[in-house]
C-alpha positions as CSV (number, residue, x, y, z in Angstrom):
1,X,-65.2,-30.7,190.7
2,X,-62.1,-29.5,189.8
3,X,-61.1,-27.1,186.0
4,X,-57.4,-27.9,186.3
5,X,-55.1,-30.9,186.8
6,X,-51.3,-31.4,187.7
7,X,-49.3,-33.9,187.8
8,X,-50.9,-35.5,184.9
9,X,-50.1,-38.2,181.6
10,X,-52.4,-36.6,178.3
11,X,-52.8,-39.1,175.7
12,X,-52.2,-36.6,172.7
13,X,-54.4,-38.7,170.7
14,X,-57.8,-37.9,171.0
15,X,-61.0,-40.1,171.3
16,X,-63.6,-39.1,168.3
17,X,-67.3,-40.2,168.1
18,X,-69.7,-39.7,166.0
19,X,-67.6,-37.9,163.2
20,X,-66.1,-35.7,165.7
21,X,-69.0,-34.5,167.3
22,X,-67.9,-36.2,170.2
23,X,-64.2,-35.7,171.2
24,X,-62.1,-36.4,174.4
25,X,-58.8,-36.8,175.7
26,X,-57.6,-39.4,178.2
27,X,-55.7,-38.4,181.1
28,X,-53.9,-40.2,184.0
29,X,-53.6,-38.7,187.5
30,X,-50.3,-39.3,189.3
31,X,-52.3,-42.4,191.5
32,X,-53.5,-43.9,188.6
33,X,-57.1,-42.7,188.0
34,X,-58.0,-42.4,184.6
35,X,-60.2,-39.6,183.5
36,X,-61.1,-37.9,180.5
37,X,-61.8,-34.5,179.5
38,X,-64.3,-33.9,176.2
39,X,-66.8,-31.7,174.1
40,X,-69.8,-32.5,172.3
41,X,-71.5,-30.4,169.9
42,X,-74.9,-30.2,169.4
43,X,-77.1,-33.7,168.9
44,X,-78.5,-36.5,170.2
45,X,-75.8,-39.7,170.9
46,X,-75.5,-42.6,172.7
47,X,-73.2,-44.9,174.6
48,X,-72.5,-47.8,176.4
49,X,-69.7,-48.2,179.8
50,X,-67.4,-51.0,181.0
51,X,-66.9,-49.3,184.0
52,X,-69.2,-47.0,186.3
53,X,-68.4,-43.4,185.6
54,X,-69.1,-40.0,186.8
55,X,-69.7,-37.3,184.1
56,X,-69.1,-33.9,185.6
57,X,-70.8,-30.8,183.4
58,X,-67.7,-28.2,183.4
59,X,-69.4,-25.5,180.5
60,X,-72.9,-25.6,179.1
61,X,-75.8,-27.9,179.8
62,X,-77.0,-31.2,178.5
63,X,-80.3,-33.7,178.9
64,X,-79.0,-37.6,180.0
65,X,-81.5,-40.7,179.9
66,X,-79.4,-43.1,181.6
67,X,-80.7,-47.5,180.5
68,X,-83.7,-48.6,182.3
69,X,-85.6,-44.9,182.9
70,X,-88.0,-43.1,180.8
71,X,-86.9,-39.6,181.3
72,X,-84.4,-37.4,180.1
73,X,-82.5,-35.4,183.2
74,X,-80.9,-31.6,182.2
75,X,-77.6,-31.5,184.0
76,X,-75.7,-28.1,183.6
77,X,-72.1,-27.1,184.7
78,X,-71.2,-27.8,188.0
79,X,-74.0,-30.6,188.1
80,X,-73.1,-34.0,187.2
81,X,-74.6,-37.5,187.1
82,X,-73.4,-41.6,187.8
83,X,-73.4,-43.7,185.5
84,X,-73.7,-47.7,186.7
85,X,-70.8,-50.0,184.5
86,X,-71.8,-52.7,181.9
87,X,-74.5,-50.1,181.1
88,X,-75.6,-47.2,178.9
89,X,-77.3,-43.8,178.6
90,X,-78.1,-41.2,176.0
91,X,-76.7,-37.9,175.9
92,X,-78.5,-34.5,173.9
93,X,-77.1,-31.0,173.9
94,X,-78.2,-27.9,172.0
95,X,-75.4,-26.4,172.3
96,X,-71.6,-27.0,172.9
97,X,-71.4,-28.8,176.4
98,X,-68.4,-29.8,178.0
99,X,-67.1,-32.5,180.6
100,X,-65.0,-34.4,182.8
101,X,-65.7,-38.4,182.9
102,X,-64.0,-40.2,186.0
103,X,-63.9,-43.8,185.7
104,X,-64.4,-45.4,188.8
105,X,-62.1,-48.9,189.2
106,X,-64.2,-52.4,188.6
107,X,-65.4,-53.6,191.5
């Protein structure tokens, strides 16, 4: 897991959820993966994927129960989790956590 990117197109505007308690911005790597890079404050929120994805935990900690399982998972930075496509999870944090979501390419 990498902190820092070159070689990059930012998307100045940013993706808000949940009345900003969920922010992110999309960036594109020079071969065309797509990834973005977010924060989200304290609470309880969840969310549904098109794609498979890979949220990487880059500051602070969170809990993840991803569809289909009973039992919430702590991830904290450095640790990170898949996530299948067409699915969901929920996502809690007590405090500020941030991350890095890769989006893998349909299959």
């Amino acid at each position: 897991m990498t902190d820092k990117f070159t070689n990059v197109t930012a998307a100045a505007k940013a993706n808000v959820y949940f009345d900003g308690k969920v922010v992110s911005h999309s960036i594109t790597l020079a071969d065309g993966q797509r990834k973005t890079l977010g924060i989200i404050f304290p609470g309880s929120y969840s969310f549904n994927t098109d794609s498979p994805e890979v949220m990487d935990i880059t500051h602070g900690s969170c809990r993840v129960k991803l569809a289909g399982q009973s039992e919430w998972k702590a991830y904290s930075a450095g640790t990170g989790f898949h996530v299948p496509g067409h699915s969901s999870f929920e996502i809690a944090a007590d405090a500020i956590c941030q991350y890095i979501c890769s989006f893998e390419a349909p299959k």
